[in-house]
C-alpha positions as CSV (number, residue, x, y, z in Angstrom):
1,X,0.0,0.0,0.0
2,X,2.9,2.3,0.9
3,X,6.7,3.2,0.3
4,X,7.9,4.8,2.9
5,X,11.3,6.1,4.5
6,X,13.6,5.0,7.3
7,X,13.8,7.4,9.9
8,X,15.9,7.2,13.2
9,X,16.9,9.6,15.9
10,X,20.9,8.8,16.8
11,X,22.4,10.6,19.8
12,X,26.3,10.4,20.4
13,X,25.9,7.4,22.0
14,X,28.8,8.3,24.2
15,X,27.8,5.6,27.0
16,X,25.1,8.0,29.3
17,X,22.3,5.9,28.4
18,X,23.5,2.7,30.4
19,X,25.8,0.5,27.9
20,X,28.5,-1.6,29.9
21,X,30.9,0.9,28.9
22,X,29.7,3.8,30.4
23,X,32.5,5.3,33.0
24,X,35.1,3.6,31.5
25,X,35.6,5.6,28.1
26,X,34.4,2.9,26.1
27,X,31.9,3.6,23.7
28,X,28.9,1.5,24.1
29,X,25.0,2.0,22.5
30,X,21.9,1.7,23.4
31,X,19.3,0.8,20.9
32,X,15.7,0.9,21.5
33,X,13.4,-1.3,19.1
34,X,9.8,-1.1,19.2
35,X,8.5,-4.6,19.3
36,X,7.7,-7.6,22.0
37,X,11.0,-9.0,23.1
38,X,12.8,-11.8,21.5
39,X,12.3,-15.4,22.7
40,X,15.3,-16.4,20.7
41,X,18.6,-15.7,18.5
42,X,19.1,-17.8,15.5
43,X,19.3,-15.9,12.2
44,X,18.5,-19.3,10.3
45,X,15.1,-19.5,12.0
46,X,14.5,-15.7,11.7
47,X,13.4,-13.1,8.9
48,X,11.5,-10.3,11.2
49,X,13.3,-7.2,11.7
50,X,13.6,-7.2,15.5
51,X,15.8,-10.6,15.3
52,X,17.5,-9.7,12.4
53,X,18.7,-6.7,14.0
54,X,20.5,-8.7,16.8
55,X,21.8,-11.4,14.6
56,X,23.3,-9.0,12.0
57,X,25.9,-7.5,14.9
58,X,26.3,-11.8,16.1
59,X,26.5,-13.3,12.8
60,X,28.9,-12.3,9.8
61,X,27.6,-13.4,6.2
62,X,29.7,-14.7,3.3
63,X,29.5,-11.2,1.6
64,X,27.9,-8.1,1.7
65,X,27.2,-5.0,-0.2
66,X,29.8,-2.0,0.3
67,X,27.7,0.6,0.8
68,X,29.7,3.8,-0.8
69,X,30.3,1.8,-4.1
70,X,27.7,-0.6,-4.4
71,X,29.9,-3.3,-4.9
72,X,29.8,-6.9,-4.1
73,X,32.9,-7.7,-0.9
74,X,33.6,-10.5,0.6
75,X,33.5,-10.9,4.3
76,X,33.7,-14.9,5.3
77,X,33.7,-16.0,1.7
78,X,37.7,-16.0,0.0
79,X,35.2,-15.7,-3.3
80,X,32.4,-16.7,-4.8
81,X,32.3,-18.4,-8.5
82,X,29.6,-19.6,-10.7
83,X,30.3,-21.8,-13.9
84,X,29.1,-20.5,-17.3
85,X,25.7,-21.3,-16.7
86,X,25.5,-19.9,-13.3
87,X,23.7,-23.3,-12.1
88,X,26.8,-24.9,-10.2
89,X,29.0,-22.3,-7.6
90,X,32.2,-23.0,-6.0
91,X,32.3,-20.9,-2.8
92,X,35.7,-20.7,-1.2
93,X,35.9,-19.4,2.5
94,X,38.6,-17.1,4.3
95,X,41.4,-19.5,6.2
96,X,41.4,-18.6,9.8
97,X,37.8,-17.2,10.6
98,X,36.6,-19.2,13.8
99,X,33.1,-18.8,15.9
100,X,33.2,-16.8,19.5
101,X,33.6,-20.3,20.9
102,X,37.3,-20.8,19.0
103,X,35.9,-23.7,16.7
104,X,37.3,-23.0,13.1
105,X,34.6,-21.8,10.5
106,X,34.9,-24.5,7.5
107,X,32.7,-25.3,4.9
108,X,31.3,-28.6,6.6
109,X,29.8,-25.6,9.4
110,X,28.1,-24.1,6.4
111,X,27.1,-27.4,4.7
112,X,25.6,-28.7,7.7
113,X,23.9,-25.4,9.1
114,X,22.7,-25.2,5.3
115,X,20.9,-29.0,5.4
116,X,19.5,-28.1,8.7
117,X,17.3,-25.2,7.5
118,X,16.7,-27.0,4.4
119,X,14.4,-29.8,6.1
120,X,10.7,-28.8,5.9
121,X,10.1,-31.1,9.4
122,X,12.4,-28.2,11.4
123,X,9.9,-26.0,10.1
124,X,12.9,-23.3,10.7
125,X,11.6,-19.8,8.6
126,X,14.5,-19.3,6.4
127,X,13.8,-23.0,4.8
128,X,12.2,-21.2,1.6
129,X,15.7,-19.2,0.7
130,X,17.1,-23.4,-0.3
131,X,14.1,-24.3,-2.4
132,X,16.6,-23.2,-5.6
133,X,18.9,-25.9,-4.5
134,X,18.9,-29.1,-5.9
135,X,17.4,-31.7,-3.6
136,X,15.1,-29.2,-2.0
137,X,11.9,-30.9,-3.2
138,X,12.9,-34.2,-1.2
139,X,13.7,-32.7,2.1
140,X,9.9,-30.7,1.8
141,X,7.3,-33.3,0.4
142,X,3.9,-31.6,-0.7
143,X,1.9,-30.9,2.4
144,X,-1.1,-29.0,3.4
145,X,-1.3,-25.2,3.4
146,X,-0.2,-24.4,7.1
147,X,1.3,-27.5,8.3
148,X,4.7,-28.5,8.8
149,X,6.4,-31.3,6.9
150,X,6.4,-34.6,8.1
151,X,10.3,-35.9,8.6
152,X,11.7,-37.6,5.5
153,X,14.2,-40.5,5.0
154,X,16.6,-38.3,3.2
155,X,18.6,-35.5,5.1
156,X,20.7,-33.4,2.7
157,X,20.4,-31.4,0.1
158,X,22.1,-33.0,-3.1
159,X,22.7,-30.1,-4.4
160,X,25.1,-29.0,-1.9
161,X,28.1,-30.5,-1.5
162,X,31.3,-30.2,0.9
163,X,34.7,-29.8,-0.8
164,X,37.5,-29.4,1.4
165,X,37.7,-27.7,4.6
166,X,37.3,-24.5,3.4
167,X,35.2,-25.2,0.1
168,X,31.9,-26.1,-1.1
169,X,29.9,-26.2,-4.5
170,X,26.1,-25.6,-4.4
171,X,23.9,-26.9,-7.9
172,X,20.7,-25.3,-8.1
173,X,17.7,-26.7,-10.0
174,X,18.3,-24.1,-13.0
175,X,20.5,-21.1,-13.5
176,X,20.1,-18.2,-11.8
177,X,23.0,-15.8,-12.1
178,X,21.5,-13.8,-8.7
179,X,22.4,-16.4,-6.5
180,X,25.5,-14.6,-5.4
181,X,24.0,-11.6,-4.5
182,X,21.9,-13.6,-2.5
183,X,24.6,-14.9,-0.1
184,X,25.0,-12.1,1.8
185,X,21.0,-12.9,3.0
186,X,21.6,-13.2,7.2
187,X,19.1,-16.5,6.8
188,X,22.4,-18.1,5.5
189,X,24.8,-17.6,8.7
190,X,26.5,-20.7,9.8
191,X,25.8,-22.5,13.4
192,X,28.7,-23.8,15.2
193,X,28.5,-27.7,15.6
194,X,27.5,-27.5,19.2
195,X,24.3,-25.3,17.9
196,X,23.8,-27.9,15.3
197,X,23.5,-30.8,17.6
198,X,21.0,-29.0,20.1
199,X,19.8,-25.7,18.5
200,X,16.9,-25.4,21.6
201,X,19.6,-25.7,24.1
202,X,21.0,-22.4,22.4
203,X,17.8,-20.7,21.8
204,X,19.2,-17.8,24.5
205,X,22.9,-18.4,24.2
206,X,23.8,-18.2,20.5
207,X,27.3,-18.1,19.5
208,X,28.3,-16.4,16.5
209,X,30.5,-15.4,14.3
210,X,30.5,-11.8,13.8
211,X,31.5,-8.9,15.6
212,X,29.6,-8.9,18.5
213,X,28.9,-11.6,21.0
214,X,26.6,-12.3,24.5
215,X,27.6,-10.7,27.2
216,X,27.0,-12.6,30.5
217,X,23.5,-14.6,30.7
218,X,20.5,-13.6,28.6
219,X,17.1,-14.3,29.7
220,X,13.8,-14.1,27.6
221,X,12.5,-10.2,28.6
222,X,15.7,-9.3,29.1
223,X,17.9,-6.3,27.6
224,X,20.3,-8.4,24.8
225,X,23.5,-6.9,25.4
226,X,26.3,-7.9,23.5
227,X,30.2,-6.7,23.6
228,X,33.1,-6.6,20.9
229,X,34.5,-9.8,19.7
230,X,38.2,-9.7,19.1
231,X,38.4,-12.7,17.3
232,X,36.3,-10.7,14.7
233,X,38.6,-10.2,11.3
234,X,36.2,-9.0,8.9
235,X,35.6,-5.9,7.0
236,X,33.3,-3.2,8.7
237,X,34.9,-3.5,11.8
238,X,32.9,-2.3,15.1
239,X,32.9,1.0,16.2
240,X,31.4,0.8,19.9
241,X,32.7,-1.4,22.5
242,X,29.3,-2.9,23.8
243,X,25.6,-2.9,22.2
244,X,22.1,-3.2,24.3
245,X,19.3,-3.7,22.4
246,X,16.4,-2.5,24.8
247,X,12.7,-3.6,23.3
248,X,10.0,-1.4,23.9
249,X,6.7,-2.6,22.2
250,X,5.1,0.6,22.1
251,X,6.8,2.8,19.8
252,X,5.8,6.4,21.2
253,X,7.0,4.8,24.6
254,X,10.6,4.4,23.3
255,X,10.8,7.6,21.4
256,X,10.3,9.2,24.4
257,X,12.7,7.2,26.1
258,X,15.0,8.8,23.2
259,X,14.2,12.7,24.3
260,X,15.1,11.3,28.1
261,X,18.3,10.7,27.0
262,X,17.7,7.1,27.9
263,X,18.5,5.4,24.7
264,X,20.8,6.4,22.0
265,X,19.1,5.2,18.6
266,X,15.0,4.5,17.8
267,X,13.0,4.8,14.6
268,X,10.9,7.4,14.7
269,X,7.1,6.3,15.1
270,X,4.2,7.4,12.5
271,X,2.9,9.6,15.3
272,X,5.7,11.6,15.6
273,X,6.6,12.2,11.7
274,X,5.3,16.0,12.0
275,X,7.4,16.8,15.1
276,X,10.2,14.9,15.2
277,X,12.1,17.6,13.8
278,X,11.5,19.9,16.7
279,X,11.7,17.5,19.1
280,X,15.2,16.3,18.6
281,X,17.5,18.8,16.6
282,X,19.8,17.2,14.4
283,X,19.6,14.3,15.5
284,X,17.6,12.3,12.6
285,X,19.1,10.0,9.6
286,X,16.4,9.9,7.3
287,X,17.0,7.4,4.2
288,X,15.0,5.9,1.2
289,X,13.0,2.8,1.9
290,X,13.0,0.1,-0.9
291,X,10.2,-1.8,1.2
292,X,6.8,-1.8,1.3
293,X,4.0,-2.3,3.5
294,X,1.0,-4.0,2.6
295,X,-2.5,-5.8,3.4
296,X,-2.3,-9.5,3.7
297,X,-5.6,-11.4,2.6
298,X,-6.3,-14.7,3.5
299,X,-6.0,-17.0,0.5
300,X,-6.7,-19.8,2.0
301,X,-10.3,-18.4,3.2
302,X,-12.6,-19.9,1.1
303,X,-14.6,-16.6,1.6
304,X,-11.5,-14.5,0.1
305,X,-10.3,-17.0,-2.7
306,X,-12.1,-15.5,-5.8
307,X,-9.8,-12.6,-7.5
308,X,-12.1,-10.6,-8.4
309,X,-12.8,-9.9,-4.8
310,X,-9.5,-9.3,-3.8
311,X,-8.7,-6.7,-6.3
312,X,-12.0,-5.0,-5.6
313,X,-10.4,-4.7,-1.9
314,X,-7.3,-3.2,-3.8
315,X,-9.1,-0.8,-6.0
316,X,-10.9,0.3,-3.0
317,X,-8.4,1.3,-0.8
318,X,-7.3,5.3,-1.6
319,X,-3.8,4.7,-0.9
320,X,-2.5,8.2,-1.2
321,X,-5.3,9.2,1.9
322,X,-3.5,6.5,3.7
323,X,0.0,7.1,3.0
324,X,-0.6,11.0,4.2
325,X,-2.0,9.4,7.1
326,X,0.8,7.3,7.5
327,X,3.7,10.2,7.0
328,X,7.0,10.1,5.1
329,X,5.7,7.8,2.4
330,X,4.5,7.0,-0.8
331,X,1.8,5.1,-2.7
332,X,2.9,1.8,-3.9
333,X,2.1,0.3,-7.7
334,X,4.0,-2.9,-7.0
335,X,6.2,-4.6,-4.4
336,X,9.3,-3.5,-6.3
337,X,10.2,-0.1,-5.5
338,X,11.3,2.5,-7.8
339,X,14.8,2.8,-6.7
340,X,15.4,-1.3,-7.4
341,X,16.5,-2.4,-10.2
342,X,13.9,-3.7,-12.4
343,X,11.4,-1.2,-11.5
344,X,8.2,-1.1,-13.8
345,X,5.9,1.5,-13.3
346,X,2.0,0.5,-12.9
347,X,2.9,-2.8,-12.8
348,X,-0.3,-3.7,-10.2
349,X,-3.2,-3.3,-12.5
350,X,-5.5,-3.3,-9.8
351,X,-3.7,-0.7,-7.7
352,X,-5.6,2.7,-8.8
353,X,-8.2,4.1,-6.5
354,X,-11.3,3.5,-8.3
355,X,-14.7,2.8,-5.8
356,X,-16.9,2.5,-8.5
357,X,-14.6,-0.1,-10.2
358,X,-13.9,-1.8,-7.1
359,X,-18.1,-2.4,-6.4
360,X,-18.4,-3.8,-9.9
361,X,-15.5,-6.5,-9.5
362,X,-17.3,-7.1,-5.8
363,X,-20.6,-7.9,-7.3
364,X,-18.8,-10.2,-9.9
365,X,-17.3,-12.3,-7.0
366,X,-20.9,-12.9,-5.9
367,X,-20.4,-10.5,-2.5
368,X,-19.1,-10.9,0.8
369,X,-20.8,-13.3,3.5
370,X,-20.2,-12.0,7.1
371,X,-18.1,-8.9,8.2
372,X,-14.5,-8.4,7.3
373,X,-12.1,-8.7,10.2
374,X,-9.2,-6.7,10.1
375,X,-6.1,-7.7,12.6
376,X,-4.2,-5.3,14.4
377,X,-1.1,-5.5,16.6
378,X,-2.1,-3.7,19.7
379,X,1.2,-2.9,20.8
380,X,2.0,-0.4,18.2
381,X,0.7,3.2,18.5
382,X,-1.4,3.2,15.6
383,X,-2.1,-0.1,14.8
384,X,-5.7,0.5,15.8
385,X,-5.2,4.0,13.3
386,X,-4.4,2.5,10.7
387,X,-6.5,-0.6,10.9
388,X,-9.8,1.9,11.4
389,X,-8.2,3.8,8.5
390,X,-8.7,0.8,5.9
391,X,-12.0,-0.4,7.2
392,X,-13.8,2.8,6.7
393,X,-13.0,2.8,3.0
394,X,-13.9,-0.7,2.4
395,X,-17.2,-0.1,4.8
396,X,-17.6,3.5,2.8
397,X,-16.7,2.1,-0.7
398,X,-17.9,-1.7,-1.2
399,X,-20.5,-1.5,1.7
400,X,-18.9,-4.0,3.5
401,X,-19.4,-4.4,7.6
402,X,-16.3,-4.2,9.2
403,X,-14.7,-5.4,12.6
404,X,-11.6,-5.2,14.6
405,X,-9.1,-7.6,16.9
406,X,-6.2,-6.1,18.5
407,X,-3.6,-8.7,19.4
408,X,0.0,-8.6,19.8
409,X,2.3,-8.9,16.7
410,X,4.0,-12.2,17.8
411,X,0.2,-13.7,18.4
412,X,-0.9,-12.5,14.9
413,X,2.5,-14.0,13.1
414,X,1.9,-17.4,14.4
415,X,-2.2,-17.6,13.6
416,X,-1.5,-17.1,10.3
417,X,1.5,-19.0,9.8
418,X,-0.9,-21.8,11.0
419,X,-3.7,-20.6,8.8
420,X,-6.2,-20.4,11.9
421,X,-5.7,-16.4,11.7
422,X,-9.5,-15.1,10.4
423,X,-9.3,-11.9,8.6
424,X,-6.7,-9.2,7.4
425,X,-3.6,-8.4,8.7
426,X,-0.8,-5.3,7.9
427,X,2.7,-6.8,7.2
428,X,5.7,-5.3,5.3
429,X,8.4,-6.5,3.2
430,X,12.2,-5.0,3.1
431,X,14.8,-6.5,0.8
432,X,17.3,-8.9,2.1
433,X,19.6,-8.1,-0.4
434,X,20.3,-5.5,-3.1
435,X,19.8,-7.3,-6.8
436,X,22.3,-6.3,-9.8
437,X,22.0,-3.3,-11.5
438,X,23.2,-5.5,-14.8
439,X,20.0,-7.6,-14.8
């Protein structure tokens, strides 16, 4: 529905706000983010933000973007080579590299992490980034919408293959020249062989391989706060001696812990889009947003299945009223956004304003039965806004009666994950990696 732009408020972060190094002269951080607290660290069973967050200063990837030239640079990964067909890669790793617990990093960590995610019966979220790799299809036999995978006799992907110690190839089930770019996705982080053999006994103890790691005990609630690792010897090396990442579900609650002088880096909530400026004096980053966020409808509704109803929805929804309502953003014609590469503009047909469009394409479906529930996390500020925001334009412009249920993100995620969610639900999308400008 919208495009918008990142926005945080960054103090100096000179250690006032509480990190471990404060009195010492070390520099230390405290970042505040606006969601329920985690129950667990493992980047390859997590793609929300929140968890992401925390694993990216944990976990290093094989490469990553540099972000002045745009270029592709290595971090864990010696390099990275497709054949001509860009079907089979040989990636090589640095020599050296090791996880906060002194194991080496070798391929077999990689490999093995790899396989893990891979098997549909761990039902671990990043499974879907391996269903390019040959052998995918075994380890994830066809199985109803919403239910996990039932274990299967074979355990690795074919397709992926260990080398040496520091090499491995990786044959995917038809070219695709991206997959490089891909590698620097967080879902593909390597667990340490201790991880591997228990990952639940590691749920709140992870052990990385990036530039931060745990410091002391972590309990679920808790502040995560995480110090330097030395053994670190990657590019991009850390700038503050210690990290604590303080969640605050409602979002007005930890700006305002911001002005206090209490936390040292937040995004800036919708509600405070018009004052932020005032309120903290150069002391916003704003940036361009390639994400969207959007309206999830329930496909597997019988009630919401036919098309013609869904894009009635669409072509009801004034989406520039509610991206002014939503501040700092734009309407969205697609899911790609204009700075990606690729862009076509208008390329959702069903995305234009147009009520007395969108009643015609209702009546075709045959109506609505019942009232539309739309879902709402309750911890957010203006969940309840924005919710109220989309049912008075269906209600105004298809007729349709509309209700609400407030619950808390986590609650919503896992309803409809197991397809027992009824109604709509907001969600977003922001790009894991940046794609080639070549393609």
């Amino acid at each position: 529905m919208a495009l918008g732009l990142a926005l945080v408020l960054a103090s100096c972060g000179d250690g006032k706000s509480g990190g471990s190094g404060s009195g010492s002269g070390a520099k230390s951080e405290v970042i505040a983010i606006a969601a329920d607290p985690l129950e667990y660290i493992n980047p390859l069973n997590e793609n929300g933000s929140p968890g992401i967050q925390v694993a990216m200063a944990m976990f290093a990837p094989l490469v990553t973007t540099d972000p002045d030239t745009g270029k592709l640079l290595n971090v864990m990964a010696e390099s990275v080579t497709p054949d001509k067909t860009s079907q089979n890669w040989t990636i090589k790793l640095k020599p050296g590299n090791t996880f906060q617990n002194g194991q080496p990093l070798t391929a077999k960590d990689y490999v093995d992490s790899w396989n893990l995610t891979a098997e549909g019966s761990n039902a671990w979220k990043n499974n879907g980034f391996f269903s390019k790799v040959e052998g995918y299809d075994a380890l994830n036999p066809p199985t109803p919408d919403g239910a996990t995978p039932k274990p299967t006799a074979v355990k690795t992907l074919s397709g992926l293959k260990q080398v040496d110690d520091l090499t491995f190839t990786v044959k995917l089930k038809v070219p695709f020249s991206q997959f490089g770019l891909t590698l620097q996705y967080l879902g593909l982080a390597p667990l340490p062989e201790e991880v591997r053999k228990n990952p639940d006994a590691y749920k709140r103890k992870p052990i990385g391989n990036g530039a931060y790691k745990l410091d002391g005990t972590w309990n679920a609630g808790e502040d995560i706060k995480l110090v330097k690792w030395d053994g670190y010897k990657g590019p991009n090396a850390p700038q503050a001696d210690a990290i604590t990442y303080r969640f605050i579900p409602n979002a007005d609650t930890a700006y305002n812990e911001f002005l206090a002088g209490n936390v040292d880096f937040v995004d800036v909530p919708s509600t405070k889009v018009k004052s932020f400026k005032t309120d903290a004096p150069d002391q916003s980053v704003t940036s361009e947003s390639s994400g969207a966020n959007y309206l999830v409808i329930p496909a597997w509704d019988p009630r919401y299945k036919n098309p013609k109803l869904r894009h009635a929805f669409s072509m009801a929804i004034d989406r520039k009223a509610f991206a002014d309502l939503v501040g700092l953003a734009t309407p969205a014609k697609g899911l790609v956004a204009p700075d990606m590469a690729g862009y076509r503009d208008n390329a959702c047909k069903y995305c234009d304003f147009d009520p007395t469009k969108a009643k015609q394409l209702l009546q075709e479906a045959g109506g609505f039965s019942g009232p539309v529930n739309i879902n709402y996390n309750t911890t957010s500020a203006t969940g309840q806004i924005f919710a109220e925001a989309i049912g008075n334009m269906l209600r105004q412009n298809l007729g349709l009666t509309v209700k609400y249920t407030g619950q808390q993100g986590s609650e919503i995620g896992e309803l409809a994950d197991s397809r027992k969610l009824d109604g709509l639900r907001f969600s977003g999308c922001r790009h894991d990696y940046p794609r080639s400008r070549t393609t």
